[in-house]
C-alpha positions as CSV (number, residue, x, y, z in Angstrom):
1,X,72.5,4.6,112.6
2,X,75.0,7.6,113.3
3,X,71.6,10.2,112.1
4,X,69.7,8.0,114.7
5,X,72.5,8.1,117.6
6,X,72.9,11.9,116.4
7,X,69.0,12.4,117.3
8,X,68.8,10.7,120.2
9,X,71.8,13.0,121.5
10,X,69.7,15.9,120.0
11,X,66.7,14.7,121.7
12,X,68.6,14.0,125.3
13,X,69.7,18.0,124.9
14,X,66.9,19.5,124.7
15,X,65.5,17.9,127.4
16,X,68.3,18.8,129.9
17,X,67.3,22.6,128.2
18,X,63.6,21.9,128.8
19,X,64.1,20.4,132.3
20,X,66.4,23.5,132.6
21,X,63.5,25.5,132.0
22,X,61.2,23.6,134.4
23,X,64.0,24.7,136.9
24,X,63.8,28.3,136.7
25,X,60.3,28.4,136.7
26,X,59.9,26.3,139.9
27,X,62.7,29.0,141.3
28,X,61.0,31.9,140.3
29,X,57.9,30.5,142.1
30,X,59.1,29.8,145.0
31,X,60.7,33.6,144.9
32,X,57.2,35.0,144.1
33,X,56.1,33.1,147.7
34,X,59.2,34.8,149.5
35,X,57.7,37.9,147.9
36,X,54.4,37.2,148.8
37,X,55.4,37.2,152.9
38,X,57.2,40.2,151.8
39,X,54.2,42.2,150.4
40,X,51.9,41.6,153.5
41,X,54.5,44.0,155.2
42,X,54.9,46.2,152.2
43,X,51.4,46.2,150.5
44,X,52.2,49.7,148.5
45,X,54.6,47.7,146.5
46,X,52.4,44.9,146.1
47,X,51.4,45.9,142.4
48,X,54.8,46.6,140.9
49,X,56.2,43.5,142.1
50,X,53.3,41.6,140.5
51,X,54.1,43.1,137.2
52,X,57.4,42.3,137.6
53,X,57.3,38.5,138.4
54,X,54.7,38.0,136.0
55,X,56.2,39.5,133.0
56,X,59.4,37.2,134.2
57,X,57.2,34.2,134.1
58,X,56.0,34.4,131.0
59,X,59.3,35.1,129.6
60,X,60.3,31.8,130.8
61,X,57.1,30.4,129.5
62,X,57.6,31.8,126.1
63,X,61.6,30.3,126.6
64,X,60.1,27.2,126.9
65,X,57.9,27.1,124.1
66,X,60.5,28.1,121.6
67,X,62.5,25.2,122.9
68,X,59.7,23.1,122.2
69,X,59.1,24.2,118.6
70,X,62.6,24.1,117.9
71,X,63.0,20.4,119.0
72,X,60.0,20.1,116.5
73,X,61.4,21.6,113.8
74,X,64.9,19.6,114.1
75,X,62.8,16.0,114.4
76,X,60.4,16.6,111.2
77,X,63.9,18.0,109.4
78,X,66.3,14.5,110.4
79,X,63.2,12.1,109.5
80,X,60.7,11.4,107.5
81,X,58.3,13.4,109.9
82,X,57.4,13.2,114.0
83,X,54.5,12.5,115.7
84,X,53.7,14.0,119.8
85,X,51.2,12.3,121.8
86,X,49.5,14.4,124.5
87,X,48.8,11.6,127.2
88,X,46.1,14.1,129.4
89,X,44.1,15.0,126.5
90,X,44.9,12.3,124.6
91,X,45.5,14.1,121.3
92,X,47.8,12.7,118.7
93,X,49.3,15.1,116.2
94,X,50.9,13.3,113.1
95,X,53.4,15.6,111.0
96,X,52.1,16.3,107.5
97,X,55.8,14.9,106.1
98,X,54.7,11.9,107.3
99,X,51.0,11.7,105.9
100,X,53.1,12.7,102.6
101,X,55.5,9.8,102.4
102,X,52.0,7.8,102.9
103,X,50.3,9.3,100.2
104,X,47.5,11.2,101.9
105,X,46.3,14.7,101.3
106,X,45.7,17.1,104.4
107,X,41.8,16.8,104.1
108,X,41.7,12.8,103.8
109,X,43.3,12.4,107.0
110,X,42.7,13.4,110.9
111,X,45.1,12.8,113.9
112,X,43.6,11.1,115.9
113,X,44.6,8.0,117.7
114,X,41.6,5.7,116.4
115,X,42.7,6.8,113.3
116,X,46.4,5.2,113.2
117,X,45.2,2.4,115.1
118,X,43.3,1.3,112.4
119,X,46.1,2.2,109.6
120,X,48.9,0.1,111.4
121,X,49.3,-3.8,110.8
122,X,46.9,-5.4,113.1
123,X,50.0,-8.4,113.8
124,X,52.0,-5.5,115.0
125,X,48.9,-3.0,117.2
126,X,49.3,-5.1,120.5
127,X,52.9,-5.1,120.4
128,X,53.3,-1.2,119.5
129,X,50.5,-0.7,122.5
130,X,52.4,-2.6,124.7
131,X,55.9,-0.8,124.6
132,X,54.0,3.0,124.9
133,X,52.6,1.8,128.1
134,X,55.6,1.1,129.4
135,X,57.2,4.5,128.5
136,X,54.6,5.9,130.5
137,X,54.7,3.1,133.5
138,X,58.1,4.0,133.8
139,X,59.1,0.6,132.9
140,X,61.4,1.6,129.7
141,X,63.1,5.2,129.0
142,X,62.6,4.7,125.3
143,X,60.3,4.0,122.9
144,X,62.1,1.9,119.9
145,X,59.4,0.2,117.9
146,X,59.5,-1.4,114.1
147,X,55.9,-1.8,112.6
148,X,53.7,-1.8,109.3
149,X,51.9,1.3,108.3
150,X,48.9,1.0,105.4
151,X,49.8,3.7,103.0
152,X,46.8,5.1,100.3
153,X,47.5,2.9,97.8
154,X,46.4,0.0,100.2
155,X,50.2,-2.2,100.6
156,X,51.8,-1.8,103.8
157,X,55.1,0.3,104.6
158,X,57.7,-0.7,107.3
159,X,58.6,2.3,109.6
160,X,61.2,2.6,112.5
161,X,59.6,4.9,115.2
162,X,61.3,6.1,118.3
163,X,59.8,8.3,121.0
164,X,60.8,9.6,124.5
165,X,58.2,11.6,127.3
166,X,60.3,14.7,126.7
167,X,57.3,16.7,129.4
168,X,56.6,16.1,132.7
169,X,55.6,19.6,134.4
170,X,53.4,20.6,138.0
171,X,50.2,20.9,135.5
172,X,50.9,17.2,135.3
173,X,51.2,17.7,131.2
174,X,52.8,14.6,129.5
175,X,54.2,14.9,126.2
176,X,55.3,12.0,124.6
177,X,57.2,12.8,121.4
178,X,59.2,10.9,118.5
179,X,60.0,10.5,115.3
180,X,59.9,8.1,111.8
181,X,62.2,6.3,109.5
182,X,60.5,4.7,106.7
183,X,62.4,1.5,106.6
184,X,60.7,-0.4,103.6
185,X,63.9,-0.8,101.6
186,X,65.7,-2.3,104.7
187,X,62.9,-4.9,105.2
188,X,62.9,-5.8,101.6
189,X,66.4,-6.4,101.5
190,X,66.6,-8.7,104.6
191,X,63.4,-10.4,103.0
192,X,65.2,-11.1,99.9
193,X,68.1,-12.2,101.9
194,X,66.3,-14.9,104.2
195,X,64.6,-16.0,100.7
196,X,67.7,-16.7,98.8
197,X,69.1,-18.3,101.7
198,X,66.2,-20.6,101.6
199,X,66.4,-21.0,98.3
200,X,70.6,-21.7,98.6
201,X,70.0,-24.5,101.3
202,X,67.1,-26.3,99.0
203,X,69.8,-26.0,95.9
204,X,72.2,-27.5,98.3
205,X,69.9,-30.3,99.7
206,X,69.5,-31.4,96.4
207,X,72.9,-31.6,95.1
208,X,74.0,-33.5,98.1
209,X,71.5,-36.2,97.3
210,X,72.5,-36.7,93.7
211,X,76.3,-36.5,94.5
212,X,75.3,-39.3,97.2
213,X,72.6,-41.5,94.6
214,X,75.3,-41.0,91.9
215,X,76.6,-44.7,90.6
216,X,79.8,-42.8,89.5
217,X,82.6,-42.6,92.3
218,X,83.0,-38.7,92.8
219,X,85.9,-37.5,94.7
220,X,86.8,-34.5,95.5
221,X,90.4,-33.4,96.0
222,X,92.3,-30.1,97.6
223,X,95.0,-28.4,95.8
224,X,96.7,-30.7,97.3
225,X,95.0,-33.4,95.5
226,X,94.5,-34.7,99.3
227,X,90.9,-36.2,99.3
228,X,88.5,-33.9,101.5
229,X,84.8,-35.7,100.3
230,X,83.4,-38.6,98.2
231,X,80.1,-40.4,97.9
232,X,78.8,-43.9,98.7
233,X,79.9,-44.9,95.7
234,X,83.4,-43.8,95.9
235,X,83.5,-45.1,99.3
């Protein structure tokens, strides 16, 4: 929970740097106008200035693409891999950590959305389609899903996946990134739990009906020897 909290805070960061980002560019654009007017009345500078709002733009541009990268590289290092959904283009891009911990190899495997469609448990698809529309309707600000993943070997693998549109520029790209958590263990353990608790309330069921059909009197006293139960036939 604290690694999770930890990358969330991560996450939130560089978003305020990316947004940061967005910022200055949409300053230096509207300077570049302002120039613009400027140039009509000074045309022989008109070529230098160019150069020299261009070369600032794609500084910035280059700023922001290293703060993508790096988010990247920070997600795939603090799980077990990340996954970005392009929403224009629709692309999907899975991390290979994550085709690992499944048990594919690079050339058995193609991101594509069909593809993990068909891959994840088809009781949790609608549910898992359902929450990424809203993070794009605007209707929640995080993506927080638990589903069932097949791996290779054909058995099904529990995974914790967050995500967050971490993109939403003039070009009108979207970028909706996140990462996983394989969660197997977790599920197995609250499995086992819910089953032994089934299995403690049958064991329980059925000594309360033979302490109740016992002929014997049974009574059952407190340290106190004060009587706190007994069965019909004590009573």
């Amino acid at each position: 929970i604290r690694q999770n909290d930890e990358l969330e805070r991560r996450v939130e960061q560089r978003t305020v740097e990316v947004q940061k980002a967005n910022a200055v560019l949409e300053e230096q654009k509207e300077q570049i106008v302002l120039q613009n007017v400027e140039l009509e009345k000074h045309r022989h500078h008109l070529l230098e200035l160019v150069r020299e709002r261009t070369k600032n733009l794609e500084h910035a541009h280059q700023m922001l693409q290293a703060s993508h990268q790096r988010l990247i590289n920070m997600l795939d290092a603090s799980s077990e891999g990340f996954w970005e959904f392009n929403v224009n283009t629709r692309e999907i891009l899975f991390s290979s950590k994550f085709w690992d911990r499944l048990g594919y190899l690079p050339h058995e495997i193609e991101n594509e959305a069909s593809l993990i469609s068909s891959l994840i448990h088809p009781d949790d698809l609608h549910r898992i389609n359902s929450s990424i529309r809203d993070c794009l309707n605007n209707k929640r600000q995080l993506f927080k899903e638990e589903y069932r993943i097949r791996a290779k070997g054909g058995f099904y693998q529990w995974y914790l996946s967050r995500g967050k549109i971490m993109e939403n520029g003039k070009d009108g790209v979207l970028l909706f990134v996140g990462t996983h958590t394989d969660i197997t263990q977790q599920k197995i353990a609250e499995q086992q739990l819910v089953e032994d608790e089934r299995i403690l309330r049958a064991s329980e069921l059925r000594w309360r009906s033979l302490y109740e059909q016992a002929a014997e009197a049974i009574v059952l006293l407190d340290d106190n020897a004060d009587i706190i139960d007994y069965n019909s036939s004590a009573r």
